[in-house]
Structures are given as C-alpha cells and as structure tokens.
C-alpha positions as CSV (number, residue, x, y, z in Angstrom):
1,X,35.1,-13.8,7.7
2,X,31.6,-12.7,8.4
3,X,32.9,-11.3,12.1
4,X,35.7,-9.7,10.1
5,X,33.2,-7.7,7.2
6,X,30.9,-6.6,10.7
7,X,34.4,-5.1,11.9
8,X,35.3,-3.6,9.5
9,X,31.4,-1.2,8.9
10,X,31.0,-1.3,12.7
11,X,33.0,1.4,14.1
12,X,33.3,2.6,17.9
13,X,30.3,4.5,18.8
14,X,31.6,6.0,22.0
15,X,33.1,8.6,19.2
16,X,31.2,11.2,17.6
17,X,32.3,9.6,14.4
18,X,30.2,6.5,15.1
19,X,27.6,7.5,16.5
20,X,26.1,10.5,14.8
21,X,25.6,8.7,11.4
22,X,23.6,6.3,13.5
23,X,22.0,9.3,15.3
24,X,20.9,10.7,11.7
25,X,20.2,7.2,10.3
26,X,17.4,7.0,12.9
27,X,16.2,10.5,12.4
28,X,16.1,9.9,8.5
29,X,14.5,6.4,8.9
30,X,11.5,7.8,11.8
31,X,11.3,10.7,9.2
32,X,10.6,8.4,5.8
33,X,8.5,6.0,8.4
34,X,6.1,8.9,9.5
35,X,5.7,9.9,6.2
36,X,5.1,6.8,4.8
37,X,2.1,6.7,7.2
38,X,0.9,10.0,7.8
39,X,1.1,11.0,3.6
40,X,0.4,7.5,2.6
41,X,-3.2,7.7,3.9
42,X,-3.5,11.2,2.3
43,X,-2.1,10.3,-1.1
44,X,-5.0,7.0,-0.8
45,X,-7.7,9.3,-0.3
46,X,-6.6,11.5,-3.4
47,X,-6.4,7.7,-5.6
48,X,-9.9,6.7,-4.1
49,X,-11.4,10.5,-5.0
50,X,-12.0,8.9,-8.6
51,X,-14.3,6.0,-7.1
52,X,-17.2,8.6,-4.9
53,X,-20.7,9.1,-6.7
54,X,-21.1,12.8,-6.0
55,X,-19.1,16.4,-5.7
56,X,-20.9,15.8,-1.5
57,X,-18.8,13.0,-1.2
58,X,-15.7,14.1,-3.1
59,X,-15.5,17.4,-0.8
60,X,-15.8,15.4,2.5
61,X,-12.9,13.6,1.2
62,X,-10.8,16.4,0.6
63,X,-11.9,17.9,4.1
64,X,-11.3,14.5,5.9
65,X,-7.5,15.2,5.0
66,X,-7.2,19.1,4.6
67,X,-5.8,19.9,7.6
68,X,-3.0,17.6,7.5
69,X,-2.1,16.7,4.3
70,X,0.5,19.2,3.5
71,X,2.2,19.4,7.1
72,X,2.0,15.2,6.2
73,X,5.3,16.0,3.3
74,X,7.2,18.0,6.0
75,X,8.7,14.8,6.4
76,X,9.5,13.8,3.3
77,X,11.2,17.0,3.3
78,X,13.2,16.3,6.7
79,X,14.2,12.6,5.4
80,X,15.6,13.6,2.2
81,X,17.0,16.7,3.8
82,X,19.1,14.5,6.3
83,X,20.0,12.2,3.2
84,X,21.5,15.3,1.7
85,X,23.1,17.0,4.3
86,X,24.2,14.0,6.9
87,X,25.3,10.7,3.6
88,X,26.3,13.0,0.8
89,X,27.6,10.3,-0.6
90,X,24.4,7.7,-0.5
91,X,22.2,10.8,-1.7
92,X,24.4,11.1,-5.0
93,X,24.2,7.6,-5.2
94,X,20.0,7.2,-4.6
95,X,18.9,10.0,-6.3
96,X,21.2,9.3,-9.0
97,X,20.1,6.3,-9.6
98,X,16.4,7.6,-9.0
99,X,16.5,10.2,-10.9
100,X,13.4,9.4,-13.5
101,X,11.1,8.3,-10.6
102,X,12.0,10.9,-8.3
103,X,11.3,13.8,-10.9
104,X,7.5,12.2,-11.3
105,X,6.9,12.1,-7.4
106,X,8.1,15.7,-7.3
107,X,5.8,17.1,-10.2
108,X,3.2,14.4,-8.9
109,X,3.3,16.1,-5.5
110,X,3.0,20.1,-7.4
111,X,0.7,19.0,-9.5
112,X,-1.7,17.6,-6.5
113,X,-0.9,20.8,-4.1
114,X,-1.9,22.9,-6.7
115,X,-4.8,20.9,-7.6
116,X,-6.1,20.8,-3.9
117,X,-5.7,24.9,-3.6
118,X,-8.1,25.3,-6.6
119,X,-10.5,22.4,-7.0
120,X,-12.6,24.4,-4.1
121,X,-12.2,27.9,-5.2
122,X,-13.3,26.9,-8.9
123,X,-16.2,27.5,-10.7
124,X,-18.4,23.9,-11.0
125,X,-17.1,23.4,-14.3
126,X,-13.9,23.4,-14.2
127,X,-14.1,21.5,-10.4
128,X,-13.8,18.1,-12.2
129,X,-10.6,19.3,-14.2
130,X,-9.0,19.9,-11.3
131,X,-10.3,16.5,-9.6
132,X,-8.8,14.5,-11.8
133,X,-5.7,16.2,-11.3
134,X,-5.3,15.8,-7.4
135,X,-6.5,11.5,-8.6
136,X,-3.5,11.9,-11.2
137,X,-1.0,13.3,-9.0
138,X,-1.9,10.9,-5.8
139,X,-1.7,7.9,-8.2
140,X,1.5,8.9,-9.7
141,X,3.1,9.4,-6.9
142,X,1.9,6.8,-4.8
143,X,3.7,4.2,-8.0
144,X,6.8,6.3,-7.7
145,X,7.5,5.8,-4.6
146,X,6.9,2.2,-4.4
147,X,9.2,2.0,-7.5
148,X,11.7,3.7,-5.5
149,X,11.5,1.5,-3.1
150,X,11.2,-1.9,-5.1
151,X,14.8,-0.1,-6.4
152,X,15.8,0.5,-2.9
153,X,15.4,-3.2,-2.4
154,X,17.3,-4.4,-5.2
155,X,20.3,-2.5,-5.1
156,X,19.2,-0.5,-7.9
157,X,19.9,-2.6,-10.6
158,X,19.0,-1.7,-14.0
159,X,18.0,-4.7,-15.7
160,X,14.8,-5.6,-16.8
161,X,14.2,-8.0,-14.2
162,X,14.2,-5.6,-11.2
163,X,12.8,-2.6,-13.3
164,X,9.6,-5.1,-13.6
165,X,9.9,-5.9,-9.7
166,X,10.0,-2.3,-8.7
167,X,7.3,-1.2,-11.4
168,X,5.0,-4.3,-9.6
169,X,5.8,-3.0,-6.0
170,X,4.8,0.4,-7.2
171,X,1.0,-1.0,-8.0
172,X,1.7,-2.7,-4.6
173,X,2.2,0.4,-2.6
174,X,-0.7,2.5,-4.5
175,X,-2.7,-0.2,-3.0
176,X,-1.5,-0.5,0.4
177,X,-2.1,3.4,0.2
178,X,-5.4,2.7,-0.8
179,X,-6.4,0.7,2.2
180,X,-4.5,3.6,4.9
181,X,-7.0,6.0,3.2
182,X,-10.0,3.3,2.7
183,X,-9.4,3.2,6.7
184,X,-9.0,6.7,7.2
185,X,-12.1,7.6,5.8
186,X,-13.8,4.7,7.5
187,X,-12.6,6.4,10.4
188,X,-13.7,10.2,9.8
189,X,-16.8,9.9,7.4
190,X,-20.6,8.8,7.5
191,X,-23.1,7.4,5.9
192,X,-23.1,6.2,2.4
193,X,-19.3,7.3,1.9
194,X,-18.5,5.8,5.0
195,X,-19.6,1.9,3.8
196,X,-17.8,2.8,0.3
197,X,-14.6,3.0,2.2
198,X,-15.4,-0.2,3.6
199,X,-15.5,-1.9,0.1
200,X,-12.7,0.6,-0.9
201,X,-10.5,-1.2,1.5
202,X,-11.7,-4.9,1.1
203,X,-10.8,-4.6,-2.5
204,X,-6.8,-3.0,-2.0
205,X,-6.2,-5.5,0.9
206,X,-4.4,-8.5,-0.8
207,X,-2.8,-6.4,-3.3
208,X,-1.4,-4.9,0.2
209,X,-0.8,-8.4,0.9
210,X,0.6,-9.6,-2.4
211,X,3.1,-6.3,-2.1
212,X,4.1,-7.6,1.7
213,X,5.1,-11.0,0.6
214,X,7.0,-10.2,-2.2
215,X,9.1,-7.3,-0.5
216,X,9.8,-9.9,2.3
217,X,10.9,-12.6,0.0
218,X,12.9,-10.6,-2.4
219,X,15.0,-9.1,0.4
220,X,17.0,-12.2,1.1
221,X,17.7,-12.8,-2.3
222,X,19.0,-10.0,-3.3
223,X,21.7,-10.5,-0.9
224,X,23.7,-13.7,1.3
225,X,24.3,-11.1,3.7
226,X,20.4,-10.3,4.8
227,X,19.7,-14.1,4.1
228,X,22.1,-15.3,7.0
229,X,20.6,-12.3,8.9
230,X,17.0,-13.7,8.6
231,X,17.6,-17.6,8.3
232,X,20.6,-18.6,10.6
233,X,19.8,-19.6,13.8
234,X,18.6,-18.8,16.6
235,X,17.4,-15.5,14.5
236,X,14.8,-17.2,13.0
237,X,13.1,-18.6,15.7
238,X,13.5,-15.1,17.0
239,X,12.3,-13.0,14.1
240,X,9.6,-15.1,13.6
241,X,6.8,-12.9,15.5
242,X,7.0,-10.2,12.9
243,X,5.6,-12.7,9.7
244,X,3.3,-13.9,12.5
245,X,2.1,-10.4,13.6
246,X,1.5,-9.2,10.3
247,X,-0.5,-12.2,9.3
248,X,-2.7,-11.8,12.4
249,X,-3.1,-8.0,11.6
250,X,-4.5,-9.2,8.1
251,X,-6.6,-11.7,9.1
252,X,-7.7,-8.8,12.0
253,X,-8.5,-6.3,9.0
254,X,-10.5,-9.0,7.0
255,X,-12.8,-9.8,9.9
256,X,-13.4,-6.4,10.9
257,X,-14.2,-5.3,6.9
258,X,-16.6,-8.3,6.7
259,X,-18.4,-7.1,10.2
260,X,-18.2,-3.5,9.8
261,X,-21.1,-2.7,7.1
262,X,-23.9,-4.3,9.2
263,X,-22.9,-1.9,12.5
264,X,-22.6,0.9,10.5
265,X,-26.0,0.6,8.5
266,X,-26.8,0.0,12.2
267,X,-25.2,3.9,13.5
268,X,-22.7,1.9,15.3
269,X,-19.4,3.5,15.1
270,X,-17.3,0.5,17.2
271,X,-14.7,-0.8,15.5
272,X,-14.0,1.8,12.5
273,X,-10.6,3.0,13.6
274,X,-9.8,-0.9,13.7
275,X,-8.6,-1.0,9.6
276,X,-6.4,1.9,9.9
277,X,-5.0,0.7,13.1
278,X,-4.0,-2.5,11.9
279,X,-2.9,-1.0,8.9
280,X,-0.9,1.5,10.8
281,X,0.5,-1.8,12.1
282,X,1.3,-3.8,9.6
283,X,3.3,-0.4,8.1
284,X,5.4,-0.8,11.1
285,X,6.2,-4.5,11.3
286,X,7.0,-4.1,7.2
287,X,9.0,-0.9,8.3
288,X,10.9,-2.9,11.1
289,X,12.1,-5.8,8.9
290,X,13.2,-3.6,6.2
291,X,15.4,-1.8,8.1
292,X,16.4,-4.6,10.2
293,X,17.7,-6.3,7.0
294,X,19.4,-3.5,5.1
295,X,21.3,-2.0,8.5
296,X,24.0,-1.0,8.1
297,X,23.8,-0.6,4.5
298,X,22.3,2.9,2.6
299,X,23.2,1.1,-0.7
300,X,22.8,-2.5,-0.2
301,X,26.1,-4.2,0.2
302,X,27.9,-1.1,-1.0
303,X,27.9,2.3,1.1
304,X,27.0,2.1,4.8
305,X,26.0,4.8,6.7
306,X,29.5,5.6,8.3
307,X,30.8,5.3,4.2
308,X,28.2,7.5,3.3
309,X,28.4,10.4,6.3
310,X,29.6,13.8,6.3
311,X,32.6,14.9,8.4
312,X,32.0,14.5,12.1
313,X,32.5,18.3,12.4
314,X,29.5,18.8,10.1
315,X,27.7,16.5,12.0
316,X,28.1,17.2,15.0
317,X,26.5,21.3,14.1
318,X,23.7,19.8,12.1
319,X,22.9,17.5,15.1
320,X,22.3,20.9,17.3
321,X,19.6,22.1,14.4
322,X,18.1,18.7,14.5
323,X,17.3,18.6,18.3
324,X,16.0,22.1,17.9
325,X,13.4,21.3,14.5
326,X,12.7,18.0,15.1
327,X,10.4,18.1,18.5
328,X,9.0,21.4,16.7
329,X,7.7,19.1,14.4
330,X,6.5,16.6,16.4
331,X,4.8,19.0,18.4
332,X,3.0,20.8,15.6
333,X,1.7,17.4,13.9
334,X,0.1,16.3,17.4
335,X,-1.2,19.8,17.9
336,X,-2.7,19.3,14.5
337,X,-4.4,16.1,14.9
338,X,-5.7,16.9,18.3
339,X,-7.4,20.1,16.9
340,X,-8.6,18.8,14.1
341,X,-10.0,15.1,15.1
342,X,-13.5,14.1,14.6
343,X,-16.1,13.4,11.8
344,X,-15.3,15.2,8.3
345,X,-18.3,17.2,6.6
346,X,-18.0,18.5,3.1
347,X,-15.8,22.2,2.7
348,X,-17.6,25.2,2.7
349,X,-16.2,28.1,1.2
C-alpha cells in the first residue's frame, strides 16, 4: 500500500510534467536555504544591536552587514516568487494559512530597511529611536519566521497545541539567528566587540540546540509517513550521520567559544570564522533532513509538488526566466562578498 501511495505522487520525470515541479522545488528550496543563511546572520546582528555598550560598537555592527544585508532578502523574494508562480495552489494554501505571521515578517522587514537607511543619516538624538527599531524589526521577524516554520512542520494545524510549538520554535530560530550573527561578527570585528560576540554566541547556543532537537523529533510525529521514512530499516543506519554530524558541529562550536577569548585578548585571529562555519553547517544538515522528510509534500501529507504545480506550458516559459536570473544572482552575491570581505570599522558619513 505504501509502494502504491509513492505511485501514485511519483510521476514520470522523463516528461516536462514531472520534472519541472521538481526543477522549481529545488530552485525554491536553494532559494529559502540561502536566505535562511545569508539573512539569518543579518537579522542576528540587528537582535544583538540591543546588547553593544556604545554608538562605536553599534555602527561597526551595522557596517559588518551593510553591504549585504538587503541583496541577503533577494532570496526571500525569489523563493516566495517561485511559490507563487510555479505551486499556485500550495501558495494559496501557506500563505493562507500564514497569513497573521507573514504580515509581521513583511512590516518587520520595512520597518528594519527603513530603520537602517536613517539610523546613520540622523541627528544623535533621534539615532537611538531608530536603533531600536532596526532591534524591533530583526526580533520580529526573526520569531515570525520560525513560527512559520514550526507551522510548516505541523501541517498547519490550528490548535493550541501546535500554535504553542510554533510560537516556541519561533524563540528557537531568533536564537539560532543569534549565534549566525554572534559568529559573523566574531568573524569581521575587533577588539572589545569582537569578545562580546563571543559571549553573544555562548549564550544562544543551546537554545539553537533546544530548537534542533525539537524540530527533529516533532517531524516524525506529525506524520507515519516521515516516521517509516526515518526509522525503517536500513534508512536508519543510513541517516544516522546527519544527528551525528550536527552533534559534532555543536560540540566543535562549544570548544572553539571556550578557546577563542584567550587568542583574541592575545591578537590571534585563528579560529574565528570556526562558529559561523559550523553554524553555517549545522543550518545545512537541519536544512537536509527537513526536506528529506517532507519530499514530496508542499503541505504535509496533502499537496505535493506535482498537486500543487502550474500547467507544464507555464512551466516550461518560467523555467527559461529562471536559468537567465538565477546565475545573475549568484553571481552578484559572490561579487559582493568578495568585494566587501575583511574586518568592519564603524560607518562614516
């Protein structure tokens, strides 16, 4: 009976029919994936802005990520966009069901472009105003997405029980975003604001953590389907190196947190890019199993992605705009980074 359901959401993918939803699955999930990492670090610098001593170290933070930060929700933009344009159907059905969440990210996200664009053109007093409103909107948004994704996980249900789940893997993400940026900043700062981000990240680590374990245990129980997927054998014996890995990369951050602050004090830069790499990491493996579980499934056990997909027709033209944008974007987010690598100092205007 199991062969027989896989059949039946399976269909041949030597037609266009099967394989471009698959084609734009993949674009949409490396699309959500990148921006996951490259915004998540971004959005944690804008929650730790609150925690620096002084206007020096609050404007080295805000150059550490000013480059980037709004090329960072391009693909946000591109992810959603193929939701819309490639699974009308699972985008009626998400954002539906999203609706209150998604509204806070989006004024979460104007409120903290806005804020960035004149917290460094202001005069000093109304500089902490608008501050608090770049923290605000990074902290809001940060929650709302891991709400939308504790919702994600649970088919979005509406009862209390997974409302409460997704509201605790909302704190969960804001802190896992916390330790990208704690890293980053380890990563592109010095001095005094450089060990802060040390402490920074030793103190959202096991919320990280917590957030990890419950997203990988909740997943099979939502549904028999991704519980045989996970637990019958021989899959378990060979799924078992991602658990392992992204214990290892924990234990890896740990170490390096507790070592780092004596090289530093020392000038010795080894081993900074080591928390955001692992983190980097451990976004991946997390990344991986999700979508290893839920595939085929937009809405979990409801709408796959051949369910869910445009015409082939449709497809098959957005496809051509999609190999034509998509290195573009690539290519201007390396560019970016490779320009703009090395040590922040504080924004002069």
């Amino acid at each position: 009976m199991h062969e027989a359901a896989s059949a039946l959401t399976m269909p041949d993918l030597s037609q266009s029919a099967g394989w471009l939803p698959l084609a734009f699955a993949l674009v949409m999930a490396l699309a959500m994936l990148a921006y996951v990492i490259l915004d998540g670090y971004d959005l944690g610098v804008g929650v730790l802005l609150r925690r620096a001593d002084d206007d020096s170290q609050k404007d080295t933070m805000i150059a550490s990520i000013g480059p980037f930060w709004d090329a960072n929700e391009t693909w946000l933009v591109l992810g959603v966009g193929v939701l819309l344009v490639a699974f009308p159907l699972a985008h009626g059905v998400i954002l539906g069901s999203l609706y209150l969440p998604v509204a806070l990210m989006l004024i979460s996200l104007t409120l903290r472009g806005v804020a960035f664009d004149f917290r460094v053109k202001a005069r000093a007093a109304h500089k902490p105003l608008w501050d608090r409103a770049f923290y605000a909107g990074s902290l809001l948004a940060s929650w709302s997405q891991g709400f939308m994704l504790g919702s994600l996980i649970t088919g979005f249900a509406s009862d209390w029980g997974s409302r409460i789940f997704s509201a605790l893997i909302g704190l969960c993400l804001m802190a896992a975003y916390c330790l990208l940026g704690a890293g980053w900043l380890i990563m592109k700062t010095e001095g005094a604001l450089q060990l802060k981000a040390v402490r920074w990240a030793q103190g959202s680590l096991w919320l990280t953590g917590a957030g990890v374990a419950a997203i990988s245990m909740a997943t099979p129980w939502v549904s028999q389907r991704i519980f045989d997927k996970w637990f019958s054998f021989p899959n378990i014996v060979l799924l078992l190196p991602i658990p392992a890995m992204t214990l290892a990369l924990f234990i890896v951050i740990a170490r390096s947190l507790k070592r780092l602050p004596t090289r530093l004090a020392q000038g010795n830069q080894y081993g900074a890019a080591v928390p955001f790499a692992c983190t980097v990491g451990i976004f991946l493996l997390a990344f991986y199993g999700l979508a290893y579980s839920l595939f085929p499934w937009l809405v979990v056990d409801k709408l796959t992605i051949w369910q869910a997909a445009s015409a082939p027709e449709a497809l098959l033209v957005i496809f051509y705009g999609t190999v034509v944008v998509l290195p573009v974007i690539i290519a201007y987010t390396v560019f970016a980074y490779r320009v703009f690598w090395g040590k922040s100092t504080a924004l002069q205007y």
